[in-house]
matplotlib code that plots the C-alpha trace (Angstrom):
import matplotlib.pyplot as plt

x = [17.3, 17.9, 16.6, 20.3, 20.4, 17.1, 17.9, 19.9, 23.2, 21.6, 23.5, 23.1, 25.5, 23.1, 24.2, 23.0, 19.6, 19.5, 20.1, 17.6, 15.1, 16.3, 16.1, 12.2, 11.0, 8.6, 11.2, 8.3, 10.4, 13.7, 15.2, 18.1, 20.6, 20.6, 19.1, 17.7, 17.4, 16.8, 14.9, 15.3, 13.1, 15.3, 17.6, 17.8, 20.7, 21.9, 22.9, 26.4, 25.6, 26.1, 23.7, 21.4, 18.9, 15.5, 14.7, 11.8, 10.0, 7.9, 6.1, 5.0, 4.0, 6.2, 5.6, 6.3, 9.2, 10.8, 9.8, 7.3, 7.2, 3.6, 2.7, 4.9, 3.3, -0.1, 0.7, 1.9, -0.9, -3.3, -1.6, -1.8, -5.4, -6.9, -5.8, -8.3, -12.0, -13.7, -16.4, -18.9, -18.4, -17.6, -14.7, -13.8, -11.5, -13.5, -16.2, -13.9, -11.6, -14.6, -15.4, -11.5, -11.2, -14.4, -13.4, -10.1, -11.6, -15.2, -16.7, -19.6, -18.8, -15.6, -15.5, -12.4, -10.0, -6.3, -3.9, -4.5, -5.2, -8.0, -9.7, -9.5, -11.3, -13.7, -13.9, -15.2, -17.5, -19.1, -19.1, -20.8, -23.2, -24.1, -24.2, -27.4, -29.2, -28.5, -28.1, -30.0, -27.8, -28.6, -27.6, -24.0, -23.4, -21.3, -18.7, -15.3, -12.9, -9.4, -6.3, -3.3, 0.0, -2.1, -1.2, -4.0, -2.5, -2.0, -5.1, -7.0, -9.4, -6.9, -4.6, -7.4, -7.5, -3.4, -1.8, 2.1, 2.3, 4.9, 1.4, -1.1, 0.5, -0.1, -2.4, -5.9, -8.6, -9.6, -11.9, -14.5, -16.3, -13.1, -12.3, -9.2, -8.1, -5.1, -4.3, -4.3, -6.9, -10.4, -11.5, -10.9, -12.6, -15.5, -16.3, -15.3, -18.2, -21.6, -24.6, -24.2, -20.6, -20.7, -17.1, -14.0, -10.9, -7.6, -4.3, -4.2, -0.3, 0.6, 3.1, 4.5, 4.5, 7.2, 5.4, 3.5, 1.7, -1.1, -2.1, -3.2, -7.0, -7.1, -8.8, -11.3, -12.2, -12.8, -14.8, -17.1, -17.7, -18.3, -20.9, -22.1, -22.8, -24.0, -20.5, -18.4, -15.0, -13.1, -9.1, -6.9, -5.2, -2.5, 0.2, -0.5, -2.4, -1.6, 0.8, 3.1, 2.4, 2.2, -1.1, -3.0, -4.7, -3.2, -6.7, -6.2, -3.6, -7.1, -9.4, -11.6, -13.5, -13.9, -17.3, -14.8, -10.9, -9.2, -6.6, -3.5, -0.4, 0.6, -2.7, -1.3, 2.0, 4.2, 3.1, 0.2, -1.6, -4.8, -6.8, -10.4, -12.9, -13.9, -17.5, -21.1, -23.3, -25.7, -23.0, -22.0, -25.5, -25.9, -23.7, -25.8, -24.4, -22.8, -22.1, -18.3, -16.1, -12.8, -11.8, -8.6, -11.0, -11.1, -9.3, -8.6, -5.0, -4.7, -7.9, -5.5, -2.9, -4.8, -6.0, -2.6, -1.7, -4.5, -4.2, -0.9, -1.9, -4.3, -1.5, -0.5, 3.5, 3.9, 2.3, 4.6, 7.5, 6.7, 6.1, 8.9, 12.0, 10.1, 10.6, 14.2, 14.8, 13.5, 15.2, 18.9, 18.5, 17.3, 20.5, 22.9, 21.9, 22.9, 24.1, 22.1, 18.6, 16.1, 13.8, 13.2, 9.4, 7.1, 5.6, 6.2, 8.2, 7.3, 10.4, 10.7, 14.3, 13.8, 17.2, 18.1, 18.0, 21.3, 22.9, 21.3, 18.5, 17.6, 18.8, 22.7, 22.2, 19.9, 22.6, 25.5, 23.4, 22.6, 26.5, 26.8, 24.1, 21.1, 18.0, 15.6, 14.8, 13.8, 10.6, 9.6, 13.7, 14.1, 13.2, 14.4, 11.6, 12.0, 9.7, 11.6, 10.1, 8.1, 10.0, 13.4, 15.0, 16.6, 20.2, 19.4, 18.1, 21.8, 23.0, 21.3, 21.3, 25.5, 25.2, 22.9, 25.2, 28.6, 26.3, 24.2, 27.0, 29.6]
y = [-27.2, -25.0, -22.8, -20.6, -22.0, -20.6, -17.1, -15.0, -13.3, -9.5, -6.7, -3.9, -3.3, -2.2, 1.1, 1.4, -0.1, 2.6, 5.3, 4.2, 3.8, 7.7, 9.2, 7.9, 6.7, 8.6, 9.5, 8.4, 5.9, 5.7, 2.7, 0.7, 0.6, -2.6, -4.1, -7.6, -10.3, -13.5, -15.0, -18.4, -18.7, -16.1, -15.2, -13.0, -12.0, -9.3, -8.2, -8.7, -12.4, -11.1, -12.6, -11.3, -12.3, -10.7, -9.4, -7.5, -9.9, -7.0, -5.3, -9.4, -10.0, -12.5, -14.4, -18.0, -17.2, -16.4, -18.5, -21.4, -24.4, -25.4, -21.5, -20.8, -24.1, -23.3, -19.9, -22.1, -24.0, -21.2, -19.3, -22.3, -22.0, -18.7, -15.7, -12.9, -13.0, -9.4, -10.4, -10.0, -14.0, -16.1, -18.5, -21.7, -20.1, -17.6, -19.3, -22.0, -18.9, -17.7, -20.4, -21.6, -17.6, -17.8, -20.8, -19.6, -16.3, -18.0, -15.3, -15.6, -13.6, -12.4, -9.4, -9.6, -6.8, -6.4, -4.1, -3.4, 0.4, -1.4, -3.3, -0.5, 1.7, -1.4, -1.4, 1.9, 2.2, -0.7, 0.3, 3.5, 1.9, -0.2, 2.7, 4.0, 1.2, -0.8, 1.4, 4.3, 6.9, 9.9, 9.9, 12.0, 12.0, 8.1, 8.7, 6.4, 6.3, 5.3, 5.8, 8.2, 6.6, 4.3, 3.3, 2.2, 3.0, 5.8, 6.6, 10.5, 9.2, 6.9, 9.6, 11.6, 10.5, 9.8, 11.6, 11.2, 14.6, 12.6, 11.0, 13.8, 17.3, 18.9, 16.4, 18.4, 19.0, 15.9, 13.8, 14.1, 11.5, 10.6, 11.0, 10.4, 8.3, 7.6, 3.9, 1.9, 3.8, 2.2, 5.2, 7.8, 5.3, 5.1, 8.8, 9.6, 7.0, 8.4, 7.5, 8.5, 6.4, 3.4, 1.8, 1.5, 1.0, -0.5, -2.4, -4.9, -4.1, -1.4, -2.0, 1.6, 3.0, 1.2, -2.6, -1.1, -3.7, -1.6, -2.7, -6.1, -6.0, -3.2, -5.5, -6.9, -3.3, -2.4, -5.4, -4.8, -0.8, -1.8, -4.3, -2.2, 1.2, -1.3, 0.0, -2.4, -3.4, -3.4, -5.2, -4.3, -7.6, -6.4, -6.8, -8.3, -11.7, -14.5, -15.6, -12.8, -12.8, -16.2, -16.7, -16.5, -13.3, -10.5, -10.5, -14.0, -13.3, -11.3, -14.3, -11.5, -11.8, -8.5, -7.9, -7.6, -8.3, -6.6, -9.2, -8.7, -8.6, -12.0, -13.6, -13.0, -15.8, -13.0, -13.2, -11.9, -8.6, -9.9, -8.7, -8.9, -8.2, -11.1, -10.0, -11.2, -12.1, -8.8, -6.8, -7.7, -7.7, -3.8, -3.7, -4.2, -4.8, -1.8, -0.3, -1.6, -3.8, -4.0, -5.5, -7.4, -8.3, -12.0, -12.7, -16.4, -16.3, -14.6, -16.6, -20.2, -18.4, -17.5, -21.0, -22.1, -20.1, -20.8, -24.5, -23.8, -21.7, -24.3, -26.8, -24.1, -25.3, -21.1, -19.9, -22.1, -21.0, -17.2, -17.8, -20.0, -18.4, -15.2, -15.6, -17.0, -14.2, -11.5, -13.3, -13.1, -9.4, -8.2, -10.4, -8.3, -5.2, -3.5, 0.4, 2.3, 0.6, 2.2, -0.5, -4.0, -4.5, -6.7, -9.8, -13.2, -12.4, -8.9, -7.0, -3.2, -2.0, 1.5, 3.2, 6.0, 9.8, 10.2, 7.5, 9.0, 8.2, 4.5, 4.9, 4.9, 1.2, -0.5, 0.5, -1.0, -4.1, -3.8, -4.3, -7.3, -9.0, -7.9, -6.2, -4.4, -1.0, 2.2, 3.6, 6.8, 7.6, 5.9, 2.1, -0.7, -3.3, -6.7, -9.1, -11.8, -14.8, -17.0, -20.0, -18.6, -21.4, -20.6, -21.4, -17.9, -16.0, -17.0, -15.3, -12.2, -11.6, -11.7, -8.9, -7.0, -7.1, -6.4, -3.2, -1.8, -3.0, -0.3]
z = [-26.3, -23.0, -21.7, -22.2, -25.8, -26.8, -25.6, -28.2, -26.7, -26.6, -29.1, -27.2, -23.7, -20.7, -21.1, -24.7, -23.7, -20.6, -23.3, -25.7, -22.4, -21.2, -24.9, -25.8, -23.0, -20.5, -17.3, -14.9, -12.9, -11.6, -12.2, -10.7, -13.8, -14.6, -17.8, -17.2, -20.2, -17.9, -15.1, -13.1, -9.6, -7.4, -10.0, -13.3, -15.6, -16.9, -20.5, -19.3, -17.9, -14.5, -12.1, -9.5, -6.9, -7.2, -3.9, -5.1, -7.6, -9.7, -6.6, -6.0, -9.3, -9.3, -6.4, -7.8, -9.5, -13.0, -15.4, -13.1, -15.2, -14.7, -15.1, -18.3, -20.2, -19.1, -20.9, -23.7, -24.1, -24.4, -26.4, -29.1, -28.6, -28.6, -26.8, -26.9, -27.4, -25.7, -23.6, -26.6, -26.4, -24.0, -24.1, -21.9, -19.7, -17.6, -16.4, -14.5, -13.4, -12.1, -9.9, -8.9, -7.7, -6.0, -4.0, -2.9, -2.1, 0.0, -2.4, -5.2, -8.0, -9.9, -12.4, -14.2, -15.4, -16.3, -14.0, -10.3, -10.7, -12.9, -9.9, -7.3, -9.9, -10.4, -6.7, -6.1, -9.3, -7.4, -4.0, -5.3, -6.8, -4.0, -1.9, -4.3, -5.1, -1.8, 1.3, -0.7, -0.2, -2.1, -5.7, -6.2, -2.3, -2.2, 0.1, 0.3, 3.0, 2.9, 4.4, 4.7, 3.1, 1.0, -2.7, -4.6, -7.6, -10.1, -11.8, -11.9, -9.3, -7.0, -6.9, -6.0, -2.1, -2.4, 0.4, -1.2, -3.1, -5.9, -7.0, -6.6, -7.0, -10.7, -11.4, -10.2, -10.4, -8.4, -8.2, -4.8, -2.6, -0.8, 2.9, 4.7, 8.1, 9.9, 9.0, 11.6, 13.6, 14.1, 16.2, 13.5, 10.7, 13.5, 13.3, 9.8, 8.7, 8.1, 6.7, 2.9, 3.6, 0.8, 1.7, 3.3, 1.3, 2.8, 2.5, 5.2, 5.1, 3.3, 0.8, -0.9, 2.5, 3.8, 4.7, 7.2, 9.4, 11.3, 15.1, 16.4, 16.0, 13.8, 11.2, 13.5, 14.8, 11.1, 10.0, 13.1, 11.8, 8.6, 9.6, 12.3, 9.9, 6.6, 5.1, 2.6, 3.8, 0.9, 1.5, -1.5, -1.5, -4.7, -3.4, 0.0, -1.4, -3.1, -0.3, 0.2, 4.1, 4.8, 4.3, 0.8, 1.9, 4.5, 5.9, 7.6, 10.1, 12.2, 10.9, 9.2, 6.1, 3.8, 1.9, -1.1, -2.5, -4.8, -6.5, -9.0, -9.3, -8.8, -10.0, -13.4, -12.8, -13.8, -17.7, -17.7, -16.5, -14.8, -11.7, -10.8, -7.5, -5.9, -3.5, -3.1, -5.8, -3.6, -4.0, -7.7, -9.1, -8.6, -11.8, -15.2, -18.5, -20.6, -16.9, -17.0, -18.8, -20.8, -24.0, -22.5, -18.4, -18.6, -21.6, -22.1, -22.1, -18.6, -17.1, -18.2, -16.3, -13.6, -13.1, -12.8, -10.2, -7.9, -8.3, -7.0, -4.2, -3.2, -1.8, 0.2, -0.5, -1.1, 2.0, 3.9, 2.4, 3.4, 6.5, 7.2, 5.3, 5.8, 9.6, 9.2, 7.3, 9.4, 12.4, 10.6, 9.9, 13.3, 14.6, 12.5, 14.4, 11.9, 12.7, 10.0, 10.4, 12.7, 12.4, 10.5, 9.6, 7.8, 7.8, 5.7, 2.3, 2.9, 4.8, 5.2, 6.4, 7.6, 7.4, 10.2, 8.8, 9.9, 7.6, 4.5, 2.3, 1.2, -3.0, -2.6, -0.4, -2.8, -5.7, -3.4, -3.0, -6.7, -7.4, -5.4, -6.9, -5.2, -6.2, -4.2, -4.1, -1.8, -1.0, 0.2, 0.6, 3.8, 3.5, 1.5, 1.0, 0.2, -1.5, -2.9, -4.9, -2.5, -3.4, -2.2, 0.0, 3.8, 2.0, -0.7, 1.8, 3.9, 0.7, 0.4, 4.4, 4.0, 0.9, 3.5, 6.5, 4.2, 2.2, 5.7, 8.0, 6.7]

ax = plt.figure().add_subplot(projection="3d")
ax.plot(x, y, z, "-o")
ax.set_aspect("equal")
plt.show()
């Protein structure tokens, strides 16, 4: 049976599915309205049948593609097998997780949770405790340092040192130990850090701003503070990892090395919520058990998946890809000169199209390119970002260039 065949023709039109969503559900996002049923690599379908190419790929969660073959059975397999176990046991899935993460990281130890709001918090409830038992800093005086424009995710403390007031305003009181840079600038991070400071959070691109890329040598500047002042580098790798750039981390393209990652997103195949911190074995021993922990972190099901994907990873095939079609595709859309963009930034599969103030905000373009079958979306109102499946050939992103240049060319 296909694929098509084993898929049931839905009941409901988009619009009824859109009503059900605006009548019950939460109105904490703001969708595109389009009601999605299918996925195929690049491509998904709609309720209608009407096809799309997904230039967005779930914030990179999806950076191999709807429906991977060698991902999806891998999924299958496990789930005829046991799915869940808590870590009160262990299972045979984790432990070689463990190790396949910690050879494609060059790190020793792995603590596993589930979404990637999950791993930052992970992230700094380590770093903290680092900060008192390693670098003796005085107990309740940790201090963490991260950037302006960052996105870390949406939790009480990460929207804590958010400076996009969508995220943090009405959400106080917040939570302290938390000091804010200019990203990009290694002289501000050089005097903000002091000696009670535990760690340095950052995106080595940062996506919800707008695929920001900061200065050549910024990285290398930070890496020689943080080594210089005992301070963790911390790279939140989310959305940047797993290939998206052209390399398997962001963190490559300076040759650096972080004292910790923060992986998601895509570690999960697209099925699977599944994230983890990937440090030293110095900086992962500082946490004792009952200190941290969830029922679903390294869950069997997830761990299989995540196996999967970095067996994948390891041919590099993906990496390629970005860089290649992520350079043909930059190349075509700075050719179009087209009148409304301001700038065209990014690097790999990772493409932000800043759109001038004068030609309005970025919304009303994605839902013009959302009627000629292509989906992306706007971030903070003036830039269209793209991040399309990492297997997306030079011929598709032909395609979507000409639905770019007829939408941001009028």
């Amino acid at each position: 049976m296909s694929k098509k065949a084993a898929i049931q023709k839905p009941s409901l039109s988009s619009e009824a599915h859109i009503e059900l969503c605006e009548t019950y559900g939460a109105h904490n996002y703001h969708p595109l309205p389009v009601v999605l049923v299918e996925g195929d690599g690049v491509w998904v379908t709609d309720v209608e049948g009407k096809r799309y190419m997904d230039m967005l790929a779930a914030y990179s969660a999806v950076n191999f593609g709807h429906g991977h073959e060698a991902i999806v059975l891998a999924a299958k397999e496990q789930l005829t097998r046991v799915t869940l176990t808590s870590r009160a046991f262990y299972n045979d899935q984790i432990g070689p997780f463990f190790k396949d993460m910690c050879e494609l990281t060059g790190m020793e130890a792995i603590l596993p949770m589930n979404t990637g709001a999950e791993g930052v918090e992970t992230a700094i409830k380590t770093a903290r405790k680092w900060g008192y038992v390693k670098k003796k800093i005085p107990d309740g005086k940790a201090k963490i340092i991260c950037c302006s424009e960052n996105f870390h995710g949406r939790t009480t403390t990460i929207i804590s040192f958010s400076t996009d007031p969508s995220a943090r305003g009405g959400f106080g009181p917040y939570t302290p130990g938390f000091e804010i840079v200019k990203y990009g600038d290694a002289k501000a991070l050089a005097k903000a850090v002091d000696a009670n400071t535990a760690a340095f959070l950052v995106e080595p691109i940062q996506g919800e701003a707008g695929i920001v890329v900061p200065p050549a040598g910024y990285l290398k500047e930070v890496r020689k503070i943080c080594s210089d002042t005992n301070t963790l580098f911390i790279a939140d790798e989310i959305q940047s990892g797993l290939g998206r750039t052209g390399t398997t981390f962001a963190v490559e393209h300076e040759g650096v090395r972080p004292d910790m990652f923060i992986i998601g997103k895509a570690i999960g195949g697209g099925i699977m919520p599944l994230s983890c911190i990937a440090t030293s074995r110095a900086i992962l021993d500082v946490i004792k058990p009952g200190e941290h922990g969830s029922t679903f972190g390294g869950n069997p099901l997830a761990c299989a998946i995540g196996r999967k994907v970095i067996a994948i990873l390891k041919t590099g095939e993906f990496q390629k890809n970005a860089r290649d079609v992520g350079e043909y595709l930059f190349g075509a859309l700075t050719a179009a000169k087209l009148k409304p963009v301001k700038e065209i930034r990014g690097r790999g599969l990772w493409v932000g199209i800043v759109i001038k103030d004068d030609f309005g905000k970025a919304r009303p373009y994605c839902e013009k390119l959302m009627r000629e079958g292509l989906l992306c979306k706007e971030t903070h109102d003036q830039i269209i970002r793209l991040a399309p499946p990492l297997c997306i050939t030079k011929k598709e992103a032909d395609w979507a260039v000409e639905r770019l240049t007829r939408v941001l060319g009028s």
